[in-house]
C-alpha angles and dihedrals in degrees: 000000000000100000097007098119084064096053089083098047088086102347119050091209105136106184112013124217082258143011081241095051081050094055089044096046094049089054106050085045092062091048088052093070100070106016096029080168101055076049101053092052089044086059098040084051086045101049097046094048092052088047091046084051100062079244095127097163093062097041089053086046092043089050100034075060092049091057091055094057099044099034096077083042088066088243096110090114097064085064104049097093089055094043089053096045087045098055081054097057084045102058080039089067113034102251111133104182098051086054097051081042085059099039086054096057086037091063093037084062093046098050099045079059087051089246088140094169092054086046092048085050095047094040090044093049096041089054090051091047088055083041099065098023091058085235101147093183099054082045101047076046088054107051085038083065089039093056084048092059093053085044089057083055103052095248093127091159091061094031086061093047092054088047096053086042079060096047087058091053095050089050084062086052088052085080086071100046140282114308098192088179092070093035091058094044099045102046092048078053091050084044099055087041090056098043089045083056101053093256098125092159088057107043095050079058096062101039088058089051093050088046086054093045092053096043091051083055104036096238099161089191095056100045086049092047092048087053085055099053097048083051089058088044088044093059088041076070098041091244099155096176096044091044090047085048096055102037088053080054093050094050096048103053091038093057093031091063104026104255096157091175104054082028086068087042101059095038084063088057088048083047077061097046095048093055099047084058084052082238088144094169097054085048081055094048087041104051088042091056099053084046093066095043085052091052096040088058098034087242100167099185098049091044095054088048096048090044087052098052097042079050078054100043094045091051092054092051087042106250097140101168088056091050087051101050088042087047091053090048084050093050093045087051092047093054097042091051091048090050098053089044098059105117114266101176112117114248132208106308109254109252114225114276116280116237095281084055084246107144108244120218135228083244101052101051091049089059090045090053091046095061084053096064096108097056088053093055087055093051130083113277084232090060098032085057093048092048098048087050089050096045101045086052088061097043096048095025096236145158103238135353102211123183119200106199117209097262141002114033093009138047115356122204088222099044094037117026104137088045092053091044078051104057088037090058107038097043106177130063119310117203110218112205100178126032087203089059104055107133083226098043092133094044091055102034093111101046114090113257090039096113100044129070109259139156107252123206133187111237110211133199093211104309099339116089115250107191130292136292107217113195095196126199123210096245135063091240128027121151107236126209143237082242103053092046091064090042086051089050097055089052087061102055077056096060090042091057088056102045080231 
């Protein structure tokens, strides 16, 4: 696409709704570099137009655009109630990158507030929307958001796996060009895993690498974030003068070009050199500081830990009454954020008690019906299939299991060709989240289940696909799970055995 190697220079957008958006978009990124407000207001006008228009694949993207340039500038909730009424004009109207696009915005926003369920939800939605859609870049975005959860929870080990799952995903993007925007984020996000982990080498590593990504593209958030971070590294060695160097670094770009939230994070590093050079009173200026970037900008997570320190730091210079007050704010924002973070996300459905009144899992009953596959083999295929059905809507607690076989009475190559190239180039399970958003939704429209949320899996003869399982929910939207799809995945080997 003409331009297209410029989008995600500001504006991960790859591809745009149109080769014109694209042009547009490269344009008023460039302009945003040095007048972000004239486009701001390019993007709102845009976006509203678009919308106005019916065109509800530009104005997502226009907005989606829009959330890029005022997000590091600590303004993404001004645009929460657009993103949300926009995600329902996309599933709508059956664009399913615009709405990940807009999931994805929607869980950034949600995890700068330390809302880290609705996060999970958003990122997890949105990586089951690029899933199915084939759109690497919302998905790489995605995982990025989902490492950060288990970051957030101080599972660093697990945070650092997601985010190399999400560097193998990027090298697939590489084919399409450079985009400098995830490379920079990503690698920062490798590089806190690997210092929380006592990796400092590597880290280092990493944070060099994200300073050189968002210099090639010119992402001053980025360049400013990865000085942070090697000021952090720097003090881990005891550096003072480095540390001091790239925190200035870090302060300066951060409050040059508007960027609240990195802004407060650095400030917390210059809080800890302050205090290795015994200056209490410039770790008191600079925590408070940081206190009032992270209200401004409802960021949960920064405030409790500001709260926290300044309970530290009066304490130290004996103001009790003001640590304590400091310490009580810390405690409410803990709570709340602990609140806000139980999980939400709907599990297997619990099947009924068995005789001796004992729960039995999901778990347990696949691997029951698994030891009962030679029995299955002995019976009709008439009765195998009706039993598998049967059995897969007790384990996942569905609507409707539904197999469409490669052929007669089931998908057609000429009914449904982009469904089947689908299904051959995708090969393993694919969550949909929203019956509304399925890439083929026309081509399916008239198949049973088509209306309703459901886990899709290629059947194969050997290695030759044979037609579809579709594990259907009773209801047009339901967010799956990891651990469904897998389940999901087992039942299928089921249906394949048979030949059902």
């Amino acid at each position: 696409m003409r331009n297209q190697r410029y989008l995600h220079d500001v504006f991960i957008l790859q591809p745009a709704a149109s080769p014109a958006l694209a042009d547009l978009l490269a344009r008023i990124g460039r302009v945003a570099r040095r007048h972000p407000a004239l486009a701001d207001r390019q993007l709102e006008r845009l976006s509203a137009q678009a919308f106005a228009a019916g065109d509800t694949a530009v104005g997502v993207d226009g907005l989606y655009a829009r959330f890029a340039l005022l997000e590091p500038r600590g303004r993404a909730l001004e645009l929460l109630p657009a993103l949300e009424q926009a995600g329902a004009l996309a599933a709508a109207g059956h664009f399913p990158v615009q709405a990940a696009r807009v999931c994805e915005a929607l869980g950034r926003i949600a995890y700068q507030q330390g809302e880290y369920q609705l996060a999970s939800e958003q990122w997890s939605r949105a990586l089951d929307l690029a899933e199915v859609s084939g759109h690497l870049q919302t998905g790489v975005a995605a995982r990025i958001g989902l490492g950060q959860i288990h970051y957030a929870e101080g599972d660093w080990a697990r945070g650092l796996r997601q985010m190399r799952d999400a560097g193998e995903h990027l090298a697939q993007l590489g084919s399409h060009g450079d985009d400098s925007y995830l490379a920079a984020k990503l690698a920062l996000n490798i590089g806190v895993g690997s210092f929380e982990t006592g990796d400092l080498p590597a880290a280092e590593r990493h944070f060099s690498h994200g300073l050189a990504a968002a210099r090639r593209g010119a992402h001053r958030v980025f360049e400013a974030e990865a000085h942070w971070h090697l000021a952090r590294a720097a003090l881990a060695r005891q550096r003072m003068d480095w540390a001091v160097a790239d925190c200035r670094l870090a302060l300066d770009i951060a409050a040059r070009h508007g960027y609240p939230w990195l802004e407060a994070a650095a400030s917390r590093t210059w809080t800890e050199i302050a205090l290795a050079r015994g200056d209490n009173a410039g770790a008191v200026r600079s925590t408070r500081h940081g206190l009032a970037l992270a209200q401004r900008i409802q960021a949960r997570a920064q405030a409790r830990q500001a709260h926290l320190k300044l309970a530290e730091l009066l304490q130290a210079e004996g103001d009790a009454a003001g640590a304590l007050d400091h310490l009580w704010q810390h405690l409410a924002l803990q709570s709340e954020i602990e609140r806000l973070s139980l999980p939400a996300r709907a599990t297997l459905a619990a099947p009924p008690a068995d005789d001796a009144a004992v729960p039995v899992t999901p778990e347990e009953l696949l691997l029951q019906l698994f030891g009962q596959r030679q029995r299955l083999a002995a019976a009709t295929p008439h009765e195998a299939l009706a039993e598998l059905k049967a059995a897969s809507l007790r384990i996942m607690g569905l609507a409707s299991a539904i197999r469409l076989p490669l052929g007669n009475g089931g998908l057609s190559p000429t009914e449904q060709p982009r469904y089947i190239d689908l299904l051959t180039r995708h090969g393993a399970p694919l969550a949909l989240p929203d019956a509304a958003l399925h890439p083929c939704h026309a081509e399916l429209a008239g198949l049973p289940g088509a209306a309703e949320a459901r886990i899709e899996v290629p059947l194969y003869d050997g290695t030759q696909l044979a037609g579809a399982l579709w594990l259907v929910d009773a209801r047009a939207t339901r967010a799956w799970t990891r651990h469904e799809l897998l389940i999901a995945s087992q039942l299928a080997l089921l249906f394949e055995a048979q030949g059902a």
